[in-house]
C-alpha positions as CSV (number, residue, x, y, z in Angstrom):
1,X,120.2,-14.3,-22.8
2,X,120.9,-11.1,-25.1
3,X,119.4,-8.5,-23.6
4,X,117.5,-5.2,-25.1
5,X,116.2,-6.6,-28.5
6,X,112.6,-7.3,-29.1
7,X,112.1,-11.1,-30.2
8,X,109.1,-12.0,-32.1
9,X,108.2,-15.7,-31.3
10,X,108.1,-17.6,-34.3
11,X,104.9,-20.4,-35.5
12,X,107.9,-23.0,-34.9
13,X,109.0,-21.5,-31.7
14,X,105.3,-21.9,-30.9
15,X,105.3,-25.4,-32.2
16,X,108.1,-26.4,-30.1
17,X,105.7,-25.0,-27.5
18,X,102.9,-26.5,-27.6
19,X,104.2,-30.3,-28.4
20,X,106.4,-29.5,-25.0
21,X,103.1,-28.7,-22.9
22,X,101.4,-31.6,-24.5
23,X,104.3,-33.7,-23.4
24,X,103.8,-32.9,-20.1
25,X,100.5,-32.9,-19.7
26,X,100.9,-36.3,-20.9
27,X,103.8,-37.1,-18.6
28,X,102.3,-35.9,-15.2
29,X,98.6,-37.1,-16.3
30,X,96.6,-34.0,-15.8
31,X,94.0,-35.4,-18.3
32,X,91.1,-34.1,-15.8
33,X,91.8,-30.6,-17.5
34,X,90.6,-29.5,-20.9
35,X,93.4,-27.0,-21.9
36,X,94.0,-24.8,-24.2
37,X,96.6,-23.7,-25.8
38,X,97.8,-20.4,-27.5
39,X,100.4,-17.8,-28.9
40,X,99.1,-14.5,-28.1
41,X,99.8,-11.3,-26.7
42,X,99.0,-9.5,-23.8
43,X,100.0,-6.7,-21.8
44,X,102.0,-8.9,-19.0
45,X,105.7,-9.2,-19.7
46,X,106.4,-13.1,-18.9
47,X,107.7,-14.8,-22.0
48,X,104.6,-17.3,-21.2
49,X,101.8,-17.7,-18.8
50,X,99.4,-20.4,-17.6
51,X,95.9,-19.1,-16.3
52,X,93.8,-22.2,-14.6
53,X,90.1,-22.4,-13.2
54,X,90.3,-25.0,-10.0
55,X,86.4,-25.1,-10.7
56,X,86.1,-25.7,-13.8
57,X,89.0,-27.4,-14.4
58,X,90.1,-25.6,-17.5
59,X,93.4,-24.1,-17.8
60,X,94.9,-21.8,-21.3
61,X,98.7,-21.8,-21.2
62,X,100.3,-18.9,-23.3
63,X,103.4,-18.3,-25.3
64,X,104.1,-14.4,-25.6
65,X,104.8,-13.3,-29.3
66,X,107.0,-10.7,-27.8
67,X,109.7,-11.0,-25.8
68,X,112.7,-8.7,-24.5
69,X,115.4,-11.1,-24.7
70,X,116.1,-13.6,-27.6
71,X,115.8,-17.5,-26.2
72,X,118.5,-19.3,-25.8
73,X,118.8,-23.2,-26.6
74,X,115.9,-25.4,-25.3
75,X,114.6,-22.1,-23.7
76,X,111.3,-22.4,-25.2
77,X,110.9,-26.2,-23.9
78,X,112.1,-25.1,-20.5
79,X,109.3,-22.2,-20.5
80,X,106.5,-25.0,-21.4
81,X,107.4,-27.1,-19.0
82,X,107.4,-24.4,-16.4
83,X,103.9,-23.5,-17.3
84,X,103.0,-27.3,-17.4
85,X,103.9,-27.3,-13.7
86,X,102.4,-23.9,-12.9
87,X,99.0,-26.2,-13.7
88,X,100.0,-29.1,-11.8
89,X,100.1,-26.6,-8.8
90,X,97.0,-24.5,-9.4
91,X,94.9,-26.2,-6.7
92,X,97.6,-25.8,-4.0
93,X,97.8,-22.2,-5.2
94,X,94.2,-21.8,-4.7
95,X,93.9,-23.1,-1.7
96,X,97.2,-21.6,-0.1
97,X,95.9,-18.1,-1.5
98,X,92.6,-19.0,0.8
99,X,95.0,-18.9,4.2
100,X,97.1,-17.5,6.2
101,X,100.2,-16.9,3.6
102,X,100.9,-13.8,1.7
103,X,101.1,-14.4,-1.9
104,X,104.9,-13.2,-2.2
105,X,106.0,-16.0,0.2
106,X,103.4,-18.8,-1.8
107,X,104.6,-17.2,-5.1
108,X,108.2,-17.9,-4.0
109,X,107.6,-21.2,-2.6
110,X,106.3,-22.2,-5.7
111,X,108.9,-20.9,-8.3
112,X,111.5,-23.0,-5.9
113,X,109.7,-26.3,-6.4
114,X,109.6,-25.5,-10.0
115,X,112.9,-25.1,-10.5
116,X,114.2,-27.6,-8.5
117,X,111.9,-30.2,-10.9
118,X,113.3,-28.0,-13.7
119,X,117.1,-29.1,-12.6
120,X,116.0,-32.6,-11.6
121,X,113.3,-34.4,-13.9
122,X,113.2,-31.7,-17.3
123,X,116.6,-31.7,-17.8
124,X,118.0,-35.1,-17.8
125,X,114.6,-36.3,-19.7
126,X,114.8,-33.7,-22.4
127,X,118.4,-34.4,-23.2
128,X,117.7,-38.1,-23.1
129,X,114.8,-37.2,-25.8
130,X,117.4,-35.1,-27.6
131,X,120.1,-38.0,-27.9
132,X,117.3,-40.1,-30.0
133,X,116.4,-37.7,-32.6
Protein backbone atom coordinates (compact mmCIF):
# COMPACT_ATOMS: atom_id res chain seq x y z
CA UNK A 1 0.00 0.00 0.00
CA UNK A 2 1.10 3.75 -0.64
CA UNK A 3 1.53 5.22 2.31
CA UNK A 4 0.86 9.00 3.72
CA UNK A 5 -2.12 10.00 1.35
CA UNK A 6 -5.61 10.36 2.53
CA UNK A 7 -8.01 8.04 0.37
CA UNK A 8 -11.61 8.97 0.29
CA UNK A 9 -13.57 5.64 -0.20
CA UNK A 10 -15.60 5.89 -3.15
CA UNK A 11 -19.92 4.77 -3.43
CA UNK A 12 -18.26 1.93 -5.77
CA UNK A 13 -15.58 1.13 -3.44
CA UNK A 14 -18.51 0.88 -0.97
CA UNK A 15 -20.52 -1.12 -3.44
CA UNK A 16 -17.86 -3.65 -3.85
CA UNK A 17 -18.22 -3.71 -0.08
CA UNK A 18 -21.27 -4.36 0.72
CA UNK A 19 -22.04 -7.11 -2.14
CA UNK A 20 -18.60 -8.82 -0.56
CA UNK A 21 -20.21 -8.87 3.09
CA UNK A 22 -23.47 -10.02 1.54
CA UNK A 23 -21.56 -12.76 -0.05
CA UNK A 24 -20.46 -14.00 2.89
CA UNK A 25 -23.02 -13.68 5.01
CA UNK A 26 -24.56 -15.75 2.49
CA UNK A 27 -21.59 -18.20 2.24
CA UNK A 28 -21.10 -19.05 5.97
CA UNK A 29 -25.05 -18.76 6.69
CA UNK A 30 -25.26 -16.34 9.50
CA UNK A 31 -28.90 -15.55 8.55
CA UNK A 32 -29.88 -15.52 12.44
CA UNK A 33 -28.44 -11.85 12.29
CA UNK A 34 -30.14 -8.85 10.95
CA UNK A 35 -27.21 -6.71 9.83
CA UNK A 36 -26.62 -3.64 8.74
CA UNK A 37 -24.54 -2.25 6.60
CA UNK A 38 -22.77 1.21 6.18
CA UNK A 39 -20.07 3.69 4.85
CA UNK A 40 -19.39 6.10 7.55
CA UNK A 41 -16.99 7.75 9.54
CA UNK A 42 -15.84 7.60 12.83
CA UNK A 43 -13.03 8.50 14.98
CA UNK A 44 -11.29 4.80 14.90
CA UNK A 45 -8.60 4.44 12.25
CA UNK A 46 -9.40 0.79 10.82
CA UNK A 47 -10.22 1.02 7.15
CA UNK A 48 -13.55 -1.02 8.34
CA UNK A 49 -15.09 -2.32 11.44
CA UNK A 50 -17.77 -4.81 12.48
CA UNK A 51 -19.68 -4.03 15.91
CA UNK A 52 -22.10 -7.12 16.90
CA UNK A 53 -24.68 -7.61 19.83
CA UNK A 54 -24.46 -11.60 20.91
CA UNK A 55 -28.04 -10.57 22.52
CA UNK A 56 -29.61 -9.23 20.18
CA UNK A 57 -28.19 -10.66 17.47
CA UNK A 58 -27.69 -7.65 15.35
CA UNK A 59 -24.43 -6.76 13.99
CA UNK A 60 -23.51 -3.09 11.64
CA UNK A 61 -20.33 -3.73 9.60
CA UNK A 62 -18.57 -0.37 8.50
CA UNK A 63 -16.46 0.77 5.60
CA UNK A 64 -14.36 3.96 6.66
CA UNK A 65 -14.64 6.89 4.14
CA UNK A 66 -11.22 7.80 5.12
CA UNK A 67 -8.37 5.96 4.97
CA UNK A 68 -4.45 6.58 5.27
CA UNK A 69 -3.29 4.38 2.56
CA UNK A 70 -4.85 3.93 -0.97
CA UNK A 71 -6.22 0.05 -1.47
CA UNK A 72 -4.58 -2.03 -3.35
CA UNK A 73 -6.34 -4.72 -5.77
CA UNK A 74 -9.13 -6.81 -4.22
CA UNK A 75 -8.28 -4.93 -0.91
CA UNK A 76 -11.63 -3.74 -0.39
CA UNK A 77 -13.12 -7.47 -0.78
CA UNK A 78 -10.40 -8.74 1.53
CA UNK A 79 -11.50 -6.03 4.21
CA UNK A 80 -15.36 -7.34 3.89
CA UNK A 81 -14.57 -10.54 4.31
CA UNK A 82 -12.47 -9.83 7.29
CA UNK A 83 -15.32 -8.07 8.93
CA UNK A 84 -17.66 -10.95 7.67
CA UNK A 85 -15.62 -13.29 9.88
CA UNK A 86 -15.15 -10.80 12.71
CA UNK A 87 -19.12 -11.62 13.03
CA UNK A 88 -18.85 -15.22 12.68
CA UNK A 89 -16.56 -14.96 15.79
CA UNK A 90 -18.47 -12.44 17.91
CA UNK A 91 -19.92 -15.16 20.32
CA UNK A 92 -16.54 -16.74 20.96
CA UNK A 93 -15.32 -13.29 21.54
CA UNK A 94 -17.91 -12.67 24.00
CA UNK A 95 -17.63 -15.39 25.82
CA UNK A 96 -13.69 -15.62 25.78
CA UNK A 97 -13.74 -11.86 26.97
CA UNK A 98 -16.01 -13.36 30.03
CA UNK A 99 -12.71 -15.70 31.27
CA UNK A 100 -9.66 -16.02 32.16
CA UNK A 101 -7.86 -14.54 28.87
CA UNK A 102 -6.68 -11.04 28.41
CA UNK A 103 -8.03 -9.45 25.43
CA UNK A 104 -4.53 -8.84 23.71
CA UNK A 105 -3.93 -12.68 23.64
CA UNK A 106 -8.02 -13.31 22.37
CA UNK A 107 -7.50 -10.26 20.01
CA UNK A 108 -4.49 -12.02 18.59
CA UNK A 109 -5.82 -15.46 18.55
CA UNK A 110 -8.49 -14.17 16.57
CA UNK A 111 -6.73 -12.05 13.82
CA UNK A 112 -4.58 -15.50 13.20
CA UNK A 113 -7.65 -17.60 12.50
CA UNK A 114 -8.73 -14.82 10.29
CA UNK A 115 -6.06 -14.69 8.28
CA UNK A 116 -5.25 -18.05 7.94
CA UNK A 117 -9.14 -18.41 6.30
CA UNK A 118 -8.18 -15.25 4.49
CA UNK A 119 -5.08 -17.36 2.76
CA UNK A 120 -7.05 -20.54 2.53
CA UNK A 121 -10.91 -20.18 1.60
CA UNK A 122 -11.11 -16.06 0.33
CA UNK A 123 -8.50 -16.28 -1.83
CA UNK A 124 -8.74 -19.18 -4.07
CA UNK A 125 -12.78 -18.55 -4.09
CA UNK A 126 -12.52 -14.90 -5.03
CA UNK A 127 -10.12 -15.56 -7.86
CA UNK A 128 -12.31 -18.48 -9.01
CA UNK A 129 -15.25 -15.74 -8.95
CA UNK A 130 -12.92 -13.45 -10.79
CA UNK A 131 -12.00 -16.01 -13.74
CA UNK A 132 -15.99 -15.96 -14.59
CA UNK A 133 -16.68 -12.39 -14.99
Amino acid sequence: MAQNKIYKTTDYDFAKFKHEVEYWIDKFGLKEIELTIGHDQTDDDARAFACSDTESKTCQIVLQKNWNLIPENEEIERIAFHEVIETLLGDLWFHAMNRFSTELEMESARHAIIRRLENVFWKPDFDSRKKKK
